[in-house]
VONU-384142 format. One line per field, with one value per residue (C-alpha): residue number from 1; x, y, z. Coordinates in Angstrom, 1 decimal. Layout:
<recs>
num <- (NUM; ...)
xx <- (X; ...)
yy <- (Y; ...)
zz <- (Z; ...)
</recs>
This chain:
<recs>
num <- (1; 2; 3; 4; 5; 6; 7; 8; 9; 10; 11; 12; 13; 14; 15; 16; 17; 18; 19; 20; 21; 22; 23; 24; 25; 26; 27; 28; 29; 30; 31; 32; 33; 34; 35; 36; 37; 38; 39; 40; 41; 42; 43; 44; 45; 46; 47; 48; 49; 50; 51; 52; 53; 54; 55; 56; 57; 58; 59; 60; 61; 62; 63; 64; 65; 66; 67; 68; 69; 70; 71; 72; 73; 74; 75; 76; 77; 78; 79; 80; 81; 82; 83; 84; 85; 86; 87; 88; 89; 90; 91; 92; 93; 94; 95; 96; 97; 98; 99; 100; 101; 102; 103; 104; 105; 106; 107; 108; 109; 110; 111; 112; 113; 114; 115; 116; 117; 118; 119; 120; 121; 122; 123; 124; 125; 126; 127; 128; 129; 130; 131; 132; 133; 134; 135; 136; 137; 138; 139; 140; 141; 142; 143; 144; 145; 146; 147; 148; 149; 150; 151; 152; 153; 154; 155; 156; 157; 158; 159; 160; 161; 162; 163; 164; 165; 166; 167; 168; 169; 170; 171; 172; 173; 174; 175; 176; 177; 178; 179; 180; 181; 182; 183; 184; 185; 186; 187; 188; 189; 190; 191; 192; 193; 194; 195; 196; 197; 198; 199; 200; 201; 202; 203; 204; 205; 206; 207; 208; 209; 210; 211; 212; 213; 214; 215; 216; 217; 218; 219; 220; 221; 222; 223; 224; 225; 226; 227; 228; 229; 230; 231; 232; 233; 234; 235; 236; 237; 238; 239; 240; 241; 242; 243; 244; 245; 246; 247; 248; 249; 250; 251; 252; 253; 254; 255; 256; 257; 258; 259; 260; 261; 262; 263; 264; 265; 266; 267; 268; 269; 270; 271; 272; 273; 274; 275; 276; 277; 278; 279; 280; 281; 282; 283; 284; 285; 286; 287; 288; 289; 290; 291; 292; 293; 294; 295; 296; 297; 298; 299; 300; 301)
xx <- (-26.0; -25.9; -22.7; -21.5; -21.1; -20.5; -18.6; -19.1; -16.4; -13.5; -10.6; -11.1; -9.3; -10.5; -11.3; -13.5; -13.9; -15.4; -13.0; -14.7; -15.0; -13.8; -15.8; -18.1; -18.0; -20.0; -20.9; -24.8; -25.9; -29.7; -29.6; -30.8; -29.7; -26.1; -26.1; -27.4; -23.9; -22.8; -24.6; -23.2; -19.6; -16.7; -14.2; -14.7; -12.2; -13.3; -17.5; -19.0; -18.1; -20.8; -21.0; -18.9; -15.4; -12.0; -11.4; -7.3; -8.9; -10.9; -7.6; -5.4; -8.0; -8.8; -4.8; -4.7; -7.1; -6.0; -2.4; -4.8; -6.7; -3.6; -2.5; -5.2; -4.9; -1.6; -2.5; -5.2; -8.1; -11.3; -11.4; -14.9; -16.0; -19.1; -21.6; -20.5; -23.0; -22.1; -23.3; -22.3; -25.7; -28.3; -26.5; -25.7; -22.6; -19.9; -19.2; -16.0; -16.6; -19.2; -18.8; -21.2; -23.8; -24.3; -23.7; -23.5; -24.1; -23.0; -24.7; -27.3; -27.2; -28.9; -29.6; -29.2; -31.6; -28.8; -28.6; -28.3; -31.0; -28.9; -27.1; -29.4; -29.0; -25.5; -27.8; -28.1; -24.3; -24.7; -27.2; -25.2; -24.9; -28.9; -31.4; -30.9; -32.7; -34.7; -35.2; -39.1; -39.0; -39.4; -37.7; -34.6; -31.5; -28.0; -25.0; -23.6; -20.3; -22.1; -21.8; -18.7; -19.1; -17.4; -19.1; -22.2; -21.9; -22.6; -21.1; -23.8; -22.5; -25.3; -23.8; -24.9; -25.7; -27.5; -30.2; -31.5; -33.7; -31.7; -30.0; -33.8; -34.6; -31.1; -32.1; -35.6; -34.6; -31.3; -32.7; -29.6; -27.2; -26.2; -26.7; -24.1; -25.5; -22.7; -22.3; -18.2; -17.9; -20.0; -18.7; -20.0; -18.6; -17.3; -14.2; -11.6; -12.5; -12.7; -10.7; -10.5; -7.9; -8.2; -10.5; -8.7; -6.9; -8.6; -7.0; -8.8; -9.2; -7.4; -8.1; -12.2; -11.8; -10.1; -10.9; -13.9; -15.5; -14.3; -17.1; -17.1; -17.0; -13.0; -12.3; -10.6; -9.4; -5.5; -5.9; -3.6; -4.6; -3.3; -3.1; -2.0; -2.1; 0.1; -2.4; -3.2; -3.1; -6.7; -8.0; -10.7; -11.9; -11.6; -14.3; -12.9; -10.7; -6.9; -8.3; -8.6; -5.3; -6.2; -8.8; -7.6; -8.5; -7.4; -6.5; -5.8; -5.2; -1.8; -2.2; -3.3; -3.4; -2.8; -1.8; 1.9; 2.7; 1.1; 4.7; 2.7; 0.0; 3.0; 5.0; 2.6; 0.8; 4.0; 4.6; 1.7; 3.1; 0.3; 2.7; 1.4; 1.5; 1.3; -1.2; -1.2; -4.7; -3.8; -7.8; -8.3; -9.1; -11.1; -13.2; -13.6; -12.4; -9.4; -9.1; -11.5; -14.4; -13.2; -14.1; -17.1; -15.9; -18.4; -16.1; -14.1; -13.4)
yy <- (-29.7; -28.0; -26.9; -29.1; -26.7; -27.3; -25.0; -24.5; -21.9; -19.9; -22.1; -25.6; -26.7; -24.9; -27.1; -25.0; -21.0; -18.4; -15.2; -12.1; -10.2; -6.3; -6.0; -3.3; -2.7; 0.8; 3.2; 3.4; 6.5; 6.0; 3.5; 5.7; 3.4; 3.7; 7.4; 7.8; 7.6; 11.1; 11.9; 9.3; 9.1; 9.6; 10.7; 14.3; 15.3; 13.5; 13.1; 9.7; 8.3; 7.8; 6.3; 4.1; 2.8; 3.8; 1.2; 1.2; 0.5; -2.0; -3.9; -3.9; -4.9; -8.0; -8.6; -8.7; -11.4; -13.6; -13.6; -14.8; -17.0; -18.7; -19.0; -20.8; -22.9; -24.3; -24.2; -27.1; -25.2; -25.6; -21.7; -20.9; -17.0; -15.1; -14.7; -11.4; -8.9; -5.0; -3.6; -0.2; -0.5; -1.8; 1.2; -1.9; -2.4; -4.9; -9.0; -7.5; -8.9; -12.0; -12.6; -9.8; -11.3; -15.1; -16.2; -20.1; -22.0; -25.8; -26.7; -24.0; -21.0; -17.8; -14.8; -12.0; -9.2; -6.7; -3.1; -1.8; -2.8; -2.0; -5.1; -7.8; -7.9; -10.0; -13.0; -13.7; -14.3; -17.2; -19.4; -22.3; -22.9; -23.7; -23.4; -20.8; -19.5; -16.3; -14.2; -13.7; -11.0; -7.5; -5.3; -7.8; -5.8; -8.0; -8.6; -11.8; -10.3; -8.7; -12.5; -14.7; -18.5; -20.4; -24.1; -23.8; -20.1; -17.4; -13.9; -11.0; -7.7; -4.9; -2.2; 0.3; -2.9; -5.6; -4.9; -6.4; -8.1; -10.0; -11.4; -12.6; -13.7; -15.6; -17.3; -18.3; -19.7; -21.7; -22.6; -25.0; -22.2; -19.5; -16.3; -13.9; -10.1; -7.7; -3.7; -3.1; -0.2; 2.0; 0.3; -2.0; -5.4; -7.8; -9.3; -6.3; -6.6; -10.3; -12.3; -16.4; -17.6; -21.5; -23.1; -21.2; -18.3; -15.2; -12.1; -8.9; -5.1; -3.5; -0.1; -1.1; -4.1; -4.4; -6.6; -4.5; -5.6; -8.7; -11.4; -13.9; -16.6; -15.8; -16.1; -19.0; -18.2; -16.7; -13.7; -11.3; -8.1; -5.5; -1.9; -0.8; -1.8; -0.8; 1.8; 0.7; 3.2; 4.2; 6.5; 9.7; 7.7; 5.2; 2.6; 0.8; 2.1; 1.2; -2.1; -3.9; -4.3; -7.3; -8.7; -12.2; -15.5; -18.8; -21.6; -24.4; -23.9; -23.2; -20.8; -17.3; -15.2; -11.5; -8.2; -8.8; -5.3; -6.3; -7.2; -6.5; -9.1; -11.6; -11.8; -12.1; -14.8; -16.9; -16.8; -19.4; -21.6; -20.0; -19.2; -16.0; -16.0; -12.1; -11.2; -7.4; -6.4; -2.7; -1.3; -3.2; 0.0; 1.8; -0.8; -1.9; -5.7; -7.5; -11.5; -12.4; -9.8; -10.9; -14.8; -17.0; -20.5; -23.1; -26.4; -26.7; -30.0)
zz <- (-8.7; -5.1; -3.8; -1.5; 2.2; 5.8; 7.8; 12.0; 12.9; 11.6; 11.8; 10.7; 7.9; 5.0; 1.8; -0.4; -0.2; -2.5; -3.1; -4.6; -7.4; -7.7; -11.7; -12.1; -8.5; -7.7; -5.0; -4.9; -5.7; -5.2; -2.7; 0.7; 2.8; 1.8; 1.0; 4.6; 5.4; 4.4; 7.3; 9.3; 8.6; 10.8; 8.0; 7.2; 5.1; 1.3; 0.6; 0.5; -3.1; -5.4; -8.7; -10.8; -8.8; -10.8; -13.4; -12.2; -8.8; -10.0; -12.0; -9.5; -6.6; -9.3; -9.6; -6.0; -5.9; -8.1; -6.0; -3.0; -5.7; -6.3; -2.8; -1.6; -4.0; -3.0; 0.2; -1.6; -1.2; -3.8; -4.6; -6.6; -7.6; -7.7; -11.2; -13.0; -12.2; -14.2; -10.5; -12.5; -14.7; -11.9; -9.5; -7.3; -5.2; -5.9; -5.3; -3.9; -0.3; -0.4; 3.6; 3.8; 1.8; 3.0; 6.5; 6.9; 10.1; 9.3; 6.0; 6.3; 4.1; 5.3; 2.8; 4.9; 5.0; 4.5; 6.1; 2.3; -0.5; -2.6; -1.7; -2.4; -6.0; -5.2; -4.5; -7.7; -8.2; -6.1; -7.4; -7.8; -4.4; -3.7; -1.7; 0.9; 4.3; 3.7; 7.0; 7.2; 10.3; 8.2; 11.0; 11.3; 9.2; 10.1; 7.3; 7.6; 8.6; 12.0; 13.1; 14.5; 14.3; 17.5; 17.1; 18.6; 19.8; 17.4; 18.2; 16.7; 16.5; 16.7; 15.3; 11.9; 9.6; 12.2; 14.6; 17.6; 15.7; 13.3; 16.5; 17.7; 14.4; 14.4; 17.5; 17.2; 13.8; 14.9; 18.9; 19.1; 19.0; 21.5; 19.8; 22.4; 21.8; 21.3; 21.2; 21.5; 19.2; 16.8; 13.5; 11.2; 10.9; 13.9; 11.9; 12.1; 15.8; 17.3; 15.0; 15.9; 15.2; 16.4; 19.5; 22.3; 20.7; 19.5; 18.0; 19.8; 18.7; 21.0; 20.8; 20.5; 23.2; 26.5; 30.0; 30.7; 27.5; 25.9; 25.6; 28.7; 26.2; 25.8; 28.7; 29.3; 25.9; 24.8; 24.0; 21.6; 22.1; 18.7; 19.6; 16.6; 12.9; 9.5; 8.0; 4.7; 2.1; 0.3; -2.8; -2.1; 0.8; 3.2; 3.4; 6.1; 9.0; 9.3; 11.3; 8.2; 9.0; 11.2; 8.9; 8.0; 7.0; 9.1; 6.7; 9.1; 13.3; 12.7; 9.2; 8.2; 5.4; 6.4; 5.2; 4.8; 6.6; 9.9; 11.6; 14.8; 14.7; 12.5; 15.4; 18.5; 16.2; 15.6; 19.6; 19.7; 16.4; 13.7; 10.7; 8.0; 4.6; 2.9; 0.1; -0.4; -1.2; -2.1; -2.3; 1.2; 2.9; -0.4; -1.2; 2.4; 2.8; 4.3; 3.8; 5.4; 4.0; 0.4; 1.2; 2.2; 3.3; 2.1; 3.5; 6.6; 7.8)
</recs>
């Protein structure tokens, strides 16, 4: 039986979410695409890891989320995991962040055409949710976390994981969405930069976005801009920047879960009502995924 999903933004009430899985997760040693970046990195002082993750890292990233397991779950969300996969065996990567790997748009589920191949073997850990949207344009590369859902409007980060392509391919597919084209940074990802928060409030990088940048469609918005963040600690190498820091998930309008050190972003949020819960994910920054990279909502209402 199909998985019930329907989720338009970032904020509605969240009824049913996936959280992910740190088991067997692995740095691809074979996988070119990823191993391209120890020409690419900015961070010069460990190498790119490769190989098997620590199993202590692994146990205490899976602790971690099983504290966020539970809190969602008396916040009355459905809260449903990822297949095992031993990623270690198949030189894969990890089910650790599942926002990467599916982007839905309402009750459509698109399997991305991710930057690394290495990647698409985490597919299969999400059968049960059926049918899915394969992208048929063979130059389109985009992870589903290069996008922001707004309603209608669709935020697509081109950055070093989605192309100009996907974002065409995104359009032609989905014609009665906006698709808004961005390039605010040289990064990955758009959620440790533009951050909704509810319909009219948006939580903004900002040391990667200021007035000379931020998307037109904020601007009638409230915006909070964060200039600096609690750096999160990491092991050998960091695999995300200290902007993790801002990485969380909206429960309802008026709720987030965050990284319980951000006083920063905890106080200028509760100057517009939205109260934070704290969930320590301690392997946030090695693994490289905050609240929101570790979930997929499948049902806002």
């Amino acid at each position: 039986m199909e998985t019930l999903v329907s989720t338009h933004n970032e904020w509605d009430t969240l009824k049913k979410v996936i959280v992910g899985d740190a088991s067997h997760a692995n740095w691809p040693v074979n996988c070119s695409d990823f191993r391209r970046n120890e020409q690419t990195t900015l961070w010069k002082d460990t190498p790119v890891p490769a190989g098997p993750v620590e199993q202590w890292i692994i146990d205490e990233a899976n602790e971690d989320l099983q504290v966020f397991v539970k809190i969602l779950q008396d916040c009355d969300v459905e809260v449903l995991r990822p297949d095992p996969i031993n990623f270690q065996k198949v030189d894969g990567f990890y089910n650790y962040c599942p926002r990467d790997r599916l982007l839905i748009i309402g009750d459509k589920i698109i399997d991305c055409p991710m930057a690394y191949k290495s990647r698409q073997i985490e597919i299969q850990s999400y059968s049960w949710l059926g049918n899915t949207i394969s992208c048929d344009d063979p130059d389109a590369r985009f992870d589903a976390a290069n996008v922001c859902r707004l309603g209608n409007d669709l935020l697509y980060l081109v950055s070093e994981s989605g192309n100009l392509a996907g974002a065409r391919w995104l359009q032609d597919t989905f014609p009665e969405y906006n698709v808004h084209i961005l390039d605010c940074y040289n990064g990955v990802h758009i959620d440790s930069t533009i951050v909704p928060v509810r319909e009219g409030l948006v939580v903004l990088n900002g040391s990667r976005i200021d007035v000379s940048n931020v998307p037109r469609i904020f601007e009638n918005w409230d915006k909070i801009y964060i200039h600096n963040v609690f750096p999160q600690g990491f092991t050998n190498y960091p695999y995300a920047s200290k902007w993790i820091g801002i990485n969380f998930l909206t429960v309802n309008p008026n709720l987030i879960i965050c990284d319980p050190k951000q006083d920063e972003l905890i106080k200028q949020l509760k100057k517009y009502n939205v109260e934070s819960i704290g969930c320590e994910l301690r392997h946030s920054r090695t693994l490289g995924g905050g609240h929101h990279c570790t979930t997929l909502d499948l049902l806002r209402v």
